[in-house]
Each structure stands twice: as structure tokens, then as C-alpha cells.
C-alpha positions as CSV (number, residue, x, y, z in Angstrom):
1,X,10.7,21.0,-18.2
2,X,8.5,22.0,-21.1
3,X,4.3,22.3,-20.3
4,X,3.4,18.7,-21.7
5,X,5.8,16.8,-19.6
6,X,4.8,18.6,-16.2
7,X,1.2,17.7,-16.9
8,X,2.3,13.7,-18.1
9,X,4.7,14.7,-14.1
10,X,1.5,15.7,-12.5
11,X,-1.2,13.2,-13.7
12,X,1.5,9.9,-12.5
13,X,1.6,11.8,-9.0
14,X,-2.6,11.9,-9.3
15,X,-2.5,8.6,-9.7
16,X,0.4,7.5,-7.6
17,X,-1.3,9.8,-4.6
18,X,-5.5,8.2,-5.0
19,X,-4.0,4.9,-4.3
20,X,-1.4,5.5,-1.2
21,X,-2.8,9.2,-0.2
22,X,-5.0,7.7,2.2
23,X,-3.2,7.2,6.1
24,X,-4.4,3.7,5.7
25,X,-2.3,2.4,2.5
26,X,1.0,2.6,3.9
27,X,-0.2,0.6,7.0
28,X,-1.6,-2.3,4.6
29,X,1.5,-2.3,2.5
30,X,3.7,-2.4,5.9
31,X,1.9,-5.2,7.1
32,X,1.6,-7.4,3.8
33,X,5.4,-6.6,3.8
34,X,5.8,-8.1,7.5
35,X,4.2,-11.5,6.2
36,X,0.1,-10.3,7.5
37,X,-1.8,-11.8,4.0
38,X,-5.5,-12.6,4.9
39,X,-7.9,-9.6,4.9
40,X,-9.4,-11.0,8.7
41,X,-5.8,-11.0,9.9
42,X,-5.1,-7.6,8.3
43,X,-7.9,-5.8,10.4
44,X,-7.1,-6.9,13.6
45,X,-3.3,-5.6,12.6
46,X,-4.0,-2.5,11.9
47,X,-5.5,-0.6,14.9
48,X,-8.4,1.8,13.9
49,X,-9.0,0.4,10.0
50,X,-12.8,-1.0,9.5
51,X,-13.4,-3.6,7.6
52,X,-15.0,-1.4,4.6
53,X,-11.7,0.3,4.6
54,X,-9.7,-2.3,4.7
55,X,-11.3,-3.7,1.5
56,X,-11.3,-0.4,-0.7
57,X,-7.5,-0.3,0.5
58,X,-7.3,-3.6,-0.7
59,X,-8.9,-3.3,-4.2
60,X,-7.4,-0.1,-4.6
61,X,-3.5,-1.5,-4.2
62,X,-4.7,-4.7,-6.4
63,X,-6.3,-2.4,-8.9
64,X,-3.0,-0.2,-8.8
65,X,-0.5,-3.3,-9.2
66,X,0.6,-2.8,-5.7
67,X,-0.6,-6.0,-4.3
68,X,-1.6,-9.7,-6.2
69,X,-4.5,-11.1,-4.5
70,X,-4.8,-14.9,-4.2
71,X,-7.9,-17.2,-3.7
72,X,-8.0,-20.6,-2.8
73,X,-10.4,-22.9,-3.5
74,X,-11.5,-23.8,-0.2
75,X,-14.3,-24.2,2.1
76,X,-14.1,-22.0,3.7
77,X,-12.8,-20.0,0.6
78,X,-9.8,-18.3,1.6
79,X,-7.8,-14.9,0.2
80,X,-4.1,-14.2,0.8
81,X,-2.5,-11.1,-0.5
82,X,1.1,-10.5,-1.5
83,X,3.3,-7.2,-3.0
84,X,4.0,-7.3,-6.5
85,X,7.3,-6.2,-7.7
86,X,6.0,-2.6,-7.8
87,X,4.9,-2.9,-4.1
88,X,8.3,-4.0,-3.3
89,X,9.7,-1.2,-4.8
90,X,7.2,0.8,-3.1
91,X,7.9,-0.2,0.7
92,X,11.6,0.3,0.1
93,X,10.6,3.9,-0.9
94,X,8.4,4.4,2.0
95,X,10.9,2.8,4.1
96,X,13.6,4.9,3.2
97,X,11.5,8.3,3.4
98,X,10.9,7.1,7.1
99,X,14.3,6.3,8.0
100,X,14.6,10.5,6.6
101,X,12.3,11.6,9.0
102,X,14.0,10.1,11.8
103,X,17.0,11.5,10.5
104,X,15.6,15.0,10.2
105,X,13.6,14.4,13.7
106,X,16.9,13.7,15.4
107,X,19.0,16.1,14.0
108,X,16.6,19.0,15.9
């Protein structure tokens, strides 16, 4: 792999690992998956996430064309959240590198 084409490797990772690095992401994207849409709803899902968390998770996965966020014209106004495409793909990724690491766990 020639020098400019690790670099153009590297940066996608950079990119790819600022939006789902963080422990929290892969909890969100789970739970979206599992049908949890609304940002109240999501935070009493997911054990130990604040609410200022939950929301930087959430802009960031919007941002990164993880997740679609949906608001209704409501009173209350309400938000709803759903996995693009991309954040399909992504959940059947991360659900595969889990089923791996029960694989690997049970094979010790």
C-alpha cells in the first residue's frame, strides 16, 4: 500500500473512531436498533449515560450519517431517531465483531 493511500486508510479510521470510539455509541446504536427512538427513553435504556452524553452521542451519530433524527410538530414537540442505511450497516458490523468475541471467549 503506497504512503498516500495509508494516510486516505488512516484519516477514514479517525473519523470512523471520534464518532463510535466513545463506550457510549455502540450502546445508542444497539438501542435505536432494538426499536428505543426518543432521547427521554434512550437515557433511562442505557444504564450510566447522562443526559449531556446522550445528546453529544446523538448529534455526533446524526452529524456522522449514522442516525436520521425526526421532529414532530407537536406540543409537546417531540424527537424520534432512526439508523440510516449506514447505521444499519454499522450494527451488523458491530454485531458480528461480538458474536467473534464470544467465539474467541469460548474457545479458551
Amino acid at each position: 500500500m503506497d504512503e498516500k493511500k495509508l494516510k486516505s486508510s488512516r484519516k477514514s479510521y479517525e473519523r470512523l473512531e471520534k464518532v463510535i470510539g466513545c463506550k457510549w455509541s455502540v450502546s445508542v446504536l444497539e438501542a435505536v436498533r432494538l426499536g428505543i427512538k426518543r432521547p427521554g427513553i434512550l437515557e433511562r435504556s442505557i444504564e450510566g449515560i447522562s443526559t449531556k452524553v446522550l445528546s453529544e452521542r446523538l448529534r455526533r451519530l446524526t452529524d456522522y450519517g449514522l442516525l436520521e433524527k425526526h421532529i414532530f410538530a407537536e406540543v409537546p414537540p417531540r424527537t424520534e431517531y432512526t439508523l440510516t442505511e449506514a447505521g444499519e450497516s454499522l450494527v451488523l458490523i458491530i454485531s458480528q465483531i461480538q458474536e467473534l468475541d464470544e467465539k474467541i471467549a469460548n474457545s479458551k
